[in-house]
C-alpha positions as semicolon CSV with decimal commas, in nm:
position;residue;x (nm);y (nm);z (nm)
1;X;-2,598;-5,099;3,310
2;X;-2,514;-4,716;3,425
3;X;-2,240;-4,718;3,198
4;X;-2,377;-4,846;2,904
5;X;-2,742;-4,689;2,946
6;X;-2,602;-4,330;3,069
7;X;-2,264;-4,315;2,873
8;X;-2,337;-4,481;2,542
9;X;-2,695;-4,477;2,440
10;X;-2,826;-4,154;2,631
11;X;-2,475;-3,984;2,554
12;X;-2,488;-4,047;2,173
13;X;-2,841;-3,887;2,174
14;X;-2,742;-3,579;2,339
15;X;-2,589;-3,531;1,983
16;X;-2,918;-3,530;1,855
17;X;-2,968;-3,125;1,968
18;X;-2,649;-3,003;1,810
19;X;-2,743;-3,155;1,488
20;X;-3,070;-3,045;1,529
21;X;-2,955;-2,676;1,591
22;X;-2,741;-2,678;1,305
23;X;-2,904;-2,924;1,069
24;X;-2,813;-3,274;0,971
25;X;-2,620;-3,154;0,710
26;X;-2,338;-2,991;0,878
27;X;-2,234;-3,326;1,054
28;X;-2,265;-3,564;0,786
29;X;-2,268;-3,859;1,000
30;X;-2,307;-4,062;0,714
31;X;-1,986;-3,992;0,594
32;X;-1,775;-4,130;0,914
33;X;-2,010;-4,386;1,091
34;X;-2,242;-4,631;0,859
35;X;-2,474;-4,877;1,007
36;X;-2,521;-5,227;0,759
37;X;-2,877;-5,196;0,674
38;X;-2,969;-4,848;0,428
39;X;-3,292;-4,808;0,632
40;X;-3,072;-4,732;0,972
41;X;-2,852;-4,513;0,811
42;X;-3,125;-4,282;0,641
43;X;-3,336;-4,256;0,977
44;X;-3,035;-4,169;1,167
45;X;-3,232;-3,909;1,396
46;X;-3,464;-4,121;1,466
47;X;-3,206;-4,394;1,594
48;X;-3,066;-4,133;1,818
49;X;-3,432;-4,080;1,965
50;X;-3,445;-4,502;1,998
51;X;-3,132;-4,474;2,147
52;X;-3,191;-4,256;2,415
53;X;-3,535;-4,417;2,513
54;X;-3,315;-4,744;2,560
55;X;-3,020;-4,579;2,805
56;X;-3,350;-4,419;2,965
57;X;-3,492;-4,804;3,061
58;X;-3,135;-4,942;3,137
59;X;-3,064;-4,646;3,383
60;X;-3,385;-4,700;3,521
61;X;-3,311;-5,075;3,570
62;X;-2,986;-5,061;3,725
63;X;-3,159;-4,781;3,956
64;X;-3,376;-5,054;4,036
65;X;-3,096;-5,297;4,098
66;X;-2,924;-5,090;4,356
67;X;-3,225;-5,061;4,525
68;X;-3,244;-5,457;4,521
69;X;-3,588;-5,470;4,361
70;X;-3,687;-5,735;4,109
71;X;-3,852;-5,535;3,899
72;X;-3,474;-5,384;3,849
73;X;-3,386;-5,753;3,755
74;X;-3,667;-5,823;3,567
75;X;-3,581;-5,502;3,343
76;X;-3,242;-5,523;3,313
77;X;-3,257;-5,859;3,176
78;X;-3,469;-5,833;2,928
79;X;-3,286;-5,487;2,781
80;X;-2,961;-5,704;2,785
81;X;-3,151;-5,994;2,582
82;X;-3,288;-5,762;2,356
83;X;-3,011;-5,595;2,317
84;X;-2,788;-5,905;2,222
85;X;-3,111;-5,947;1,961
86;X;-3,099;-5,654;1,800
87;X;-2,679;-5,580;1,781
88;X;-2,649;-5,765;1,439
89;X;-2,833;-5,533;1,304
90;X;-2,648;-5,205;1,442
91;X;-2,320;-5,293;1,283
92;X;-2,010;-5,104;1,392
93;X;-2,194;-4,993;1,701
94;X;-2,358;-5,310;1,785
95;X;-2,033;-5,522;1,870
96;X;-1,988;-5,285;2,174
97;X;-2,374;-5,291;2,278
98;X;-2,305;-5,679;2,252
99;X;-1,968;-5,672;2,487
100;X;-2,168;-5,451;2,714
101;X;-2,503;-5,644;2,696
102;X;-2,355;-5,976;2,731
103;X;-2,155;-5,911;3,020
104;X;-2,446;-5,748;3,189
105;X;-2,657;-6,049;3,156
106;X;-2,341;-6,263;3,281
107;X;-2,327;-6,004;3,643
108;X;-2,709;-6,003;3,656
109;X;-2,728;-6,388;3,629
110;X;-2,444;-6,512;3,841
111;X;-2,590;-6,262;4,107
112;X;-2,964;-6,378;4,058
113;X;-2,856;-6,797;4,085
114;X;-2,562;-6,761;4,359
115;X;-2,404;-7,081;4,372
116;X;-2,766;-7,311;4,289
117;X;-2,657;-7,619;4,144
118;X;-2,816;-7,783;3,871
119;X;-3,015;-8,022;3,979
């Protein structure tokens, strides 16, 4: 959850302020990296900003894991759900938020049930 919430979501929106500084134009993000759906790729700014509000709650959650709290749990969870929600729509980046996600929710599950039986 550090990993993905500090290296890949708040780390690709610390690219926001360059490209603010110089203006969108002199990246032209479009060119080399296209999301699927047109609406993505024209807001890509504001994806950044979604982006970094996301690494924001999964660093908080995994904060909140080492500290053994459920709330940590309880958060964590649902940003790896959503997460494995949402990554059809964020295709190329998506298949690595899914990897991530999913494997997440595998840790934070077999850690949660132990060795409980089903019943």
């Amino acid at each position: 959850m550090i990993v993905h919430g500090g290296c890949m979501e708040i780390g690709g929106a610390l690219c926001a302020f360059p490209a603010l500084l110089l203006g969108t134009d002199a990246f032209d993000v479009g060119r080399h990296f296209a999301f699927q759906l047109p609406y993505f790729q024209e807001n890509l700014m504001l994806m950044l900003v979604c982006g970094a509000i996301y690494g924001a709650l999964r660093v908080t959650g995994a904060i909140g894991l080492l500290k053994k709290r459920m709330w940590g749990l309880a958060l964590s969870g649902i940003n790896c759900v959503l997460t494995l929600a949402l990554m059809m729509f964020l295709l190329p980046a998506g298949i690595l938020d899914g990897l991530l996600a999913g494997s997440a929710l595998v840790l934070l599950l077999m850690g949660y049930f132990e060795n409980r039986k089903i019943a």
